[in-house]
C-alpha positions in Angstrom: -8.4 -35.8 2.6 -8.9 -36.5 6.1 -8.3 -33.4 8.5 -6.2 -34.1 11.6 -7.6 -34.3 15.5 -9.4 -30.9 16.9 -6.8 -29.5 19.3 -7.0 -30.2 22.8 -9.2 -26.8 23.0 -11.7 -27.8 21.1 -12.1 -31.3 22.1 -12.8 -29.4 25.7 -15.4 -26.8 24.6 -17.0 -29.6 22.9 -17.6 -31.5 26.0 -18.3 -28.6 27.9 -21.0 -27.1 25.4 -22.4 -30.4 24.9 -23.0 -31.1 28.8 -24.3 -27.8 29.4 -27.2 -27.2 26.3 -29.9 -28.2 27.9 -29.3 -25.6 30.5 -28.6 -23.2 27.8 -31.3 -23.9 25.6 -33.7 -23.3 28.8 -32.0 -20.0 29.2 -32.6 -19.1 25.4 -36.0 -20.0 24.8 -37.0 -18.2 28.2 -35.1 -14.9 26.2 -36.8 -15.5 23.5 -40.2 -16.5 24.5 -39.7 -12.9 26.9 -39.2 -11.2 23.4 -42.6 -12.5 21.5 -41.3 -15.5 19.7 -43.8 -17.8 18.5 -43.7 -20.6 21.0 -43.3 -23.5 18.2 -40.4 -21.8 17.0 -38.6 -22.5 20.2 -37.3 -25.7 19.5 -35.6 -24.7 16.3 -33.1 -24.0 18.7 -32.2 -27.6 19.4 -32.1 -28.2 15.6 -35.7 -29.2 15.2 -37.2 -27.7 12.2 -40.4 -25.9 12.1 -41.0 -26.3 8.4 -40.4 -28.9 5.9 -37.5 -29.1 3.5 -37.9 -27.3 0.1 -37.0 -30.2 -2.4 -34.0 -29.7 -4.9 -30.4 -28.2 -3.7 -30.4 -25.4 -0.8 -28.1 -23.4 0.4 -27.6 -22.4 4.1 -26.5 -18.9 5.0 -26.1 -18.4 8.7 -25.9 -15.2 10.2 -25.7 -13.9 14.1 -28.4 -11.4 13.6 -30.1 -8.5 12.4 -27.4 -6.7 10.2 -25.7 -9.8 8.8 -28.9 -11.2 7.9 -29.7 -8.3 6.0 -26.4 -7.7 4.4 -26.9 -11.3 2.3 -30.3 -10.5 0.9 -29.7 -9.0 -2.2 -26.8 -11.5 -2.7 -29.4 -13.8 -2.2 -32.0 -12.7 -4.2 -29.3 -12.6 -7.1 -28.6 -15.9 -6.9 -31.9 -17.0 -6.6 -32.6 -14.8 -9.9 -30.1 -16.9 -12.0 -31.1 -19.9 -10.7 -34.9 -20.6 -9.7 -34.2 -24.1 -9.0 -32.4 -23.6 -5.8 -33.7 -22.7 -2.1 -32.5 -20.9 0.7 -31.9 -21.3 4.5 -31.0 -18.2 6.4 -30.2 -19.0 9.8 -30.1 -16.3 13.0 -30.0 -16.2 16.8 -31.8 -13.4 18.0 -36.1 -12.4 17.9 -35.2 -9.4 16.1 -33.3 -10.9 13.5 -36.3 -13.5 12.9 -39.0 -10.8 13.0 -37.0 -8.4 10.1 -36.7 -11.4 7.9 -40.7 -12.6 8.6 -41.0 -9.1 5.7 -38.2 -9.3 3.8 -37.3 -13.1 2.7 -36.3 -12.9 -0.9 -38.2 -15.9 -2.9 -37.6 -19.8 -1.9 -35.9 -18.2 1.0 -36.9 -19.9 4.6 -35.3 -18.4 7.8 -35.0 -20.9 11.4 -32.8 -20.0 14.3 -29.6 -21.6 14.2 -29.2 -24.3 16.2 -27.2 -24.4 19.8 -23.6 -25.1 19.4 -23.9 -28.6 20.6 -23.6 -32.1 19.2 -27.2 -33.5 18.7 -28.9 -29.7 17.7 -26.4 -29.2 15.2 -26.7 -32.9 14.2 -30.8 -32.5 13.9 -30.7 -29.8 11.9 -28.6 -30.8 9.0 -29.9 -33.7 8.6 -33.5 -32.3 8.5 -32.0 -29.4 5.9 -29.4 -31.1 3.8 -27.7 -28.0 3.2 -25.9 -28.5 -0.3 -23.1 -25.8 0.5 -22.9 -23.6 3.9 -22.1 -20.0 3.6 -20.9 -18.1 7.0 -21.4 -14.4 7.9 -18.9 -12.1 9.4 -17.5 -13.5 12.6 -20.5 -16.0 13.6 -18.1 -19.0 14.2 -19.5 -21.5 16.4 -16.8 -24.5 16.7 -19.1 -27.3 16.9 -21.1 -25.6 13.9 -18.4 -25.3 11.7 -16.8 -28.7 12.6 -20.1 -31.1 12.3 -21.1 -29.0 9.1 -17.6 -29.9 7.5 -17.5 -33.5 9.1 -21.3 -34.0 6.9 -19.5 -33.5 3.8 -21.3 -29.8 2.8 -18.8 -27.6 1.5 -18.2 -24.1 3.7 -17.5 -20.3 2.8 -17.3 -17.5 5.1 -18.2 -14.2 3.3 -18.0 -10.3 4.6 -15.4 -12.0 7.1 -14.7 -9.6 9.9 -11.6 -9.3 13.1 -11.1 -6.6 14.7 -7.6 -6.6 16.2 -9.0 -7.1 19.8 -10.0 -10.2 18.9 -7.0 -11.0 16.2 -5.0 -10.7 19.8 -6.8 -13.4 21.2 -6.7 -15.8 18.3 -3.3 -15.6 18.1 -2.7 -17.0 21.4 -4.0 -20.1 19.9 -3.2 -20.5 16.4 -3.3 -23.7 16.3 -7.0 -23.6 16.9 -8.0 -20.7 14.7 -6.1 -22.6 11.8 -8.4 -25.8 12.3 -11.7 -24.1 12.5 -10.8 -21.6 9.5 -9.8 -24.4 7.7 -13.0 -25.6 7.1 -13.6 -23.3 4.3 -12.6 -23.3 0.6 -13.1 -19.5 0.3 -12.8 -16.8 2.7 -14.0 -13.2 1.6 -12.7 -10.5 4.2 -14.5 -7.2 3.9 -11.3 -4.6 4.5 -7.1 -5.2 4.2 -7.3 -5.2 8.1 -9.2 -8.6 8.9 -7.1 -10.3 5.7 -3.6 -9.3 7.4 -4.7 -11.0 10.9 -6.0 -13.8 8.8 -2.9 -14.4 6.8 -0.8 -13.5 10.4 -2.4 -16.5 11.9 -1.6 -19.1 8.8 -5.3 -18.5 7.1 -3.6 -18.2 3.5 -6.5 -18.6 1.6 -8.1 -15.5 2.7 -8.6 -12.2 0.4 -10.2 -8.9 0.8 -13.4 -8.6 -1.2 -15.8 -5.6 -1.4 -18.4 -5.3 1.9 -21.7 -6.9 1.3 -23.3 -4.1 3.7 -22.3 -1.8 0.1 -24.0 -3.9 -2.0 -27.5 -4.8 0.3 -29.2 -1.8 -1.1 -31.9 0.5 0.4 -34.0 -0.4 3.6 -37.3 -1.2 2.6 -40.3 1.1 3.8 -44.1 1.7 3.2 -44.5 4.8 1.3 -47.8 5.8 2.2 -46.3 6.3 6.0 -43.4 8.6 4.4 -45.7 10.3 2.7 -47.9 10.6 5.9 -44.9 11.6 8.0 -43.2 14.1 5.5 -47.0 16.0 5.9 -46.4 16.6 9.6 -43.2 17.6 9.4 -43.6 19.6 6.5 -41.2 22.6 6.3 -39.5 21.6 9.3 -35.3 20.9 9.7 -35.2 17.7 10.0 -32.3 15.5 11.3 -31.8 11.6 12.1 -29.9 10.5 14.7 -29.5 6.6 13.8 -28.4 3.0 15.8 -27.9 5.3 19.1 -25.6 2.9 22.1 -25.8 3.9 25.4 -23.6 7.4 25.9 -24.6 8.5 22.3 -28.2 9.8 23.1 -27.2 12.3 24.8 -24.8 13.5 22.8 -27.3 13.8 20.0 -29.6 15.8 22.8 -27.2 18.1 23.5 -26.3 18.9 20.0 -29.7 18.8 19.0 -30.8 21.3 22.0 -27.9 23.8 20.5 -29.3 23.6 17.1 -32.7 25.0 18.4 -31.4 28.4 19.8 -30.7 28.9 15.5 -33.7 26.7 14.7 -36.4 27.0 16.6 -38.6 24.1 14.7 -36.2 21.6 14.1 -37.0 18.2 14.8 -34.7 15.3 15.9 -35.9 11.5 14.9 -33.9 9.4 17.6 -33.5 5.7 16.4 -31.8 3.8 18.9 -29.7 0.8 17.9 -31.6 -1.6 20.5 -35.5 -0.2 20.7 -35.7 -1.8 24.2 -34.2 1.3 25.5 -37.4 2.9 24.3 -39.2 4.2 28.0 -35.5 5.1 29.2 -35.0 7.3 26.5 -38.2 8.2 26.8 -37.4 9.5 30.7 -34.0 10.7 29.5 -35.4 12.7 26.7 -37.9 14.9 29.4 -35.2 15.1 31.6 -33.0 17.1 29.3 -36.0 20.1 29.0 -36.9 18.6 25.2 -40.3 18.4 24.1 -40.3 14.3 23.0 -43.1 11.9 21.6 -42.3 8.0 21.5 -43.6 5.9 18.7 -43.5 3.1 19.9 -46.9 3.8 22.5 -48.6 5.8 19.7 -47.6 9.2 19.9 -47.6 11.5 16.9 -45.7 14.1 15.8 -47.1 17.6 16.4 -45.7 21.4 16.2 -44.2 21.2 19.5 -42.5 17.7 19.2 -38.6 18.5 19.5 -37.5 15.0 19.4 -39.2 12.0 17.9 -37.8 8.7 19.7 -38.6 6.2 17.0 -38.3 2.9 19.3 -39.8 0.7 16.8 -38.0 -2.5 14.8 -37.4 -2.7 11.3 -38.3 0.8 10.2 -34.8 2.3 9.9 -35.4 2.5 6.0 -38.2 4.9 6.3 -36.2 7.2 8.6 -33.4 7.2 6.1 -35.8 8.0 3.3 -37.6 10.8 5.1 -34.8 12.5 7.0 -32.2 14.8 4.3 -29.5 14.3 7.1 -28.4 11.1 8.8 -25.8 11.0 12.4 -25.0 7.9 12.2 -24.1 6.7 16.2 -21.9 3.3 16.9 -19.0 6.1 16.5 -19.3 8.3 19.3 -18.7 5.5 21.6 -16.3 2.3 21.1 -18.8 0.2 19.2 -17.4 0.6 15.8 -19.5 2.0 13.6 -22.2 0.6 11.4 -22.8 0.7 7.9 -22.8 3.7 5.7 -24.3 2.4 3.0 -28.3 1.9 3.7 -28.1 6.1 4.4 -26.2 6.9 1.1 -28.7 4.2 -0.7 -31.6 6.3 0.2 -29.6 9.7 -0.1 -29.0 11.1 3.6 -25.9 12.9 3.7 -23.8 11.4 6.5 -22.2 13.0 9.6 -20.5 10.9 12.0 -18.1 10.4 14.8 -14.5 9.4 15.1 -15.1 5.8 16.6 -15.4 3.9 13.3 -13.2 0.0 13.5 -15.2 -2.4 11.8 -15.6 0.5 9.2 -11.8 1.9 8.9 -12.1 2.1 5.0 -15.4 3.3 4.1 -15.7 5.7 6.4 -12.8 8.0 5.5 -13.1 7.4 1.6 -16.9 8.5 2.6 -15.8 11.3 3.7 -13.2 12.3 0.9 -16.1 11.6 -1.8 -17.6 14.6 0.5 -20.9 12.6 1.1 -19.9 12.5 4.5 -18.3 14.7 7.2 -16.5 13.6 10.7 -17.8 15.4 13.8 -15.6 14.9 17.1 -18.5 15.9 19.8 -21.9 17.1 20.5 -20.7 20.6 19.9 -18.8 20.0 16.6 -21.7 18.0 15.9 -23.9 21.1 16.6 -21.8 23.4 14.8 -22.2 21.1 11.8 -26.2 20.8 11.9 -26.4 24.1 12.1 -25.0 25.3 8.6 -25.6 22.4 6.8 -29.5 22.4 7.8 -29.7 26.5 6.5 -28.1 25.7 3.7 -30.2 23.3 1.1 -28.2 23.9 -1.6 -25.2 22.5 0.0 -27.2 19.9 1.6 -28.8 18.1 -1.7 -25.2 18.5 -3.0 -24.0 16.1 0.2 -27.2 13.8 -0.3 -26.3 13.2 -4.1 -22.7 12.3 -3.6 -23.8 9.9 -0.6 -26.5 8.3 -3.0 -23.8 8.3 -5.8 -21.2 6.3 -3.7 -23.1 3.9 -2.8 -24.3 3.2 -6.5 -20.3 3.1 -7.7 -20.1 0.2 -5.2 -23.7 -1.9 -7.0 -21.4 -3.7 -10.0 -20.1 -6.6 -8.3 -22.8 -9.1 -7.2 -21.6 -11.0 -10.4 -18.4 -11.3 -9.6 -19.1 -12.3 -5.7 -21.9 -14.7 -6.9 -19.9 -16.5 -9.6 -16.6 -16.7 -7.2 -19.3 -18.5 -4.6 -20.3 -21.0 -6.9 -17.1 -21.8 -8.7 -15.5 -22.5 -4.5 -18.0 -24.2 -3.3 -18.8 -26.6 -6.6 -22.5 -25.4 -6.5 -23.0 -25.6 -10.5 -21.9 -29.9 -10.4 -23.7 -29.9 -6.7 -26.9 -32.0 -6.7 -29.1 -32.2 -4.3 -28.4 -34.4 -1.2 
């Protein structure tokens, strides 16, 4: 059935976004080049593909960047199990995203940046690709994306669907709009109640609250013999994690950390912050406060009188969380929103946390109920947690088990999301284009 006109809206940005990409791809492809991407991956940007088409049907995931990529993996990998015939396109925007999937691509799984939301990128790339069904991440909604992908015939889902209410405010001032461009999907999976009321508030019918793909992605990956190499040095030592620190947060986690030495004179605080750019400001910040740090990201190594380890490195966030007993996790301290519980629990940290936790409203306090995790307001309720919980290792493996068992309970329904995929988006019928 043919869809009616874009709204006036749409038609604009359109114009607009299509005037201005060559300015903007200029703009992107200095960031990216500035962040040590290969050169001839550059124009993937504009749609132009830097490897050849896999042949037989493929399936297009697109993501914004590091954490959605990640979160579809395993669903990935699951439907790539039960059916080896098919490929798969996962597409980002940012360096980092690209350099955490260059090691952990499930098989017949390619990744390109997505293309620039205007006319002739987004044209280029699907017809290099030939997607055979489209599936969305989260909130990366791109109105020329979702508009030419529909107008090519490829059938559409957005999965792990997210809106906070900041942004359901602004949608509703245009409903109009957010019905045509969520109307390009056959299925809609929300990840909490929240997102599904705004959804169904703005005319979105079709879309139903699912389970969180961020419970289902499983543990981080890490090399073992570097665990085993760091859990020699720090051997016999309290050791905490302080993970995805945002501006504000680090030295919260210094102050509570600088508390928990007047009770424990060797403990030792792995700092992992969100963005590892930050790396020689934390660095500074880090002397500053009278702590003892090393960075890891210029070599240095942990020794007897290293208070704080500033782990400014990408993609090694699953060997922290298999090496530390007891994870912070930061993004809740601050007005960020959290971020997932569920790569922590995988790899049994007990969680503490602050109160800051939107895009997480329902996992976070059933976390805590399950008593795998604990709420801490401020540095010094934080301290006055560390401090206990770190003496005590009985209580402490108690915590890590019921973390590791939550996020197990949640491991029995990548059937059930796989199956509803293919049945809305006709993938078992769908030959290759």
């Amino acid at each position: 059935m043919r869809r009616a006109p874009a709204p006036l809206p749409l038609r604009v940005y359109s114009a607009a976004a299509n005037l201005i990409a060559p300015l903007a791809y200029a703009r992107v492809k200095d960031k990216l080049a500035a962040q040590g991407t290969d050169p001839a991956r550059l124009p993937e940007r504009m749609g132009r593909a830097s490897v050849k088409r896999p042949n037989g049907l493929l399936i297009w995931f697109h993501a914004a960047s590091v954490g959605e990529s990640q979160s579809v993996l395993r669903l990935i990998t699951h439907m790539g199990e039960a059916h080896p015939d098919w490929s798969f396109l996962i597409s980002s925007g940012t360096a980092s995203s690209a350099q955490v999937m260059a090691t952990r691509l499930p098989a017949r799984t390619i990744h390109q940046f997505a293309p620039l939301d205007a006319r002739r990128a987004i044209d280029r790339f699907l017809a290099h690709w030939r997607p055979g069904a489209a599936i969305f991440v989260e909130s990366e909604l791109w109105p020329q994306m979702l508009m030419r992908t529909q107008a090519a015939g490829i059938p559409m889902a957005l999965i792990n669907a997210r809106m906070s209410d900041r942004s359901a405010r602004h949608w509703k001032r245009a409903p109009k709009t957010a019905r045509h461009l969520l109307g390009v999907f056959t299925q809609i999976h929300t990840q909490d109640a929240r997102t599904t009321a705004h959804l169904h508030d703005l005319g979105v019918s079709h879309a139903a609250t699912g389970q969180t793909l961020k419970s289902l992605s499983g543990p981080l990956p890490f090399e073992t013999d570097e665990k085993d190499r760091m859990q020699r040095l720090i051997a016999g030592r309290a050791v905490w994690l302080a993970s995805s620190t945002h501006p504000g947060e680090d030295e919260v986690m210094l102050a509570a950390h600088k508390r928990l030495l007047r009770q424990t004179p060797d403990a030792l605080l792995i700092l992992v912050p969100r963005h590892p750019e930050r790396g020689a400001g934390l660095e500074t910040l880090i002397a500053t406060s009278g702590l003892n740090g090393t960075r890891r990201a210029i070599g240095g190594q942990i020794t007897g009188q290293t208070q704080v380890y500033l782990a400014d490195t990408l993609g090694e966030t699953g060997l922290w969380h298999a090496l530390c007993p007891l994870t912070c996790l930061c993004g809740t301290f601050t007005p960020v929103g959290g971020h997932t519980p569920y790569e922590p629990a995988c790899a049994g940290s007990a969680i503490l946390h602050g109160p800051l936790y939107a895009n997480f409203a329902e996992t976070y306090p059933t976390l805590d109920a399950s008593g795998a995790a604990l709420e801490v307001a401020d540095e010094t309720a934080l301290a006055e947690t560390l401090i206990p919980l770190l003496a005590d290792h009985a209580a402490l493996d108690a915590m890590r088990e019921r973390a590791r068992a939550f996020a197990l309970a949640q491991d029995n329904t990548l059937d059930q999301i796989t199956s509803d995929l293919i049945a809305a988006l006709g993938l078992e019928d769908r030959q290759c284009p």
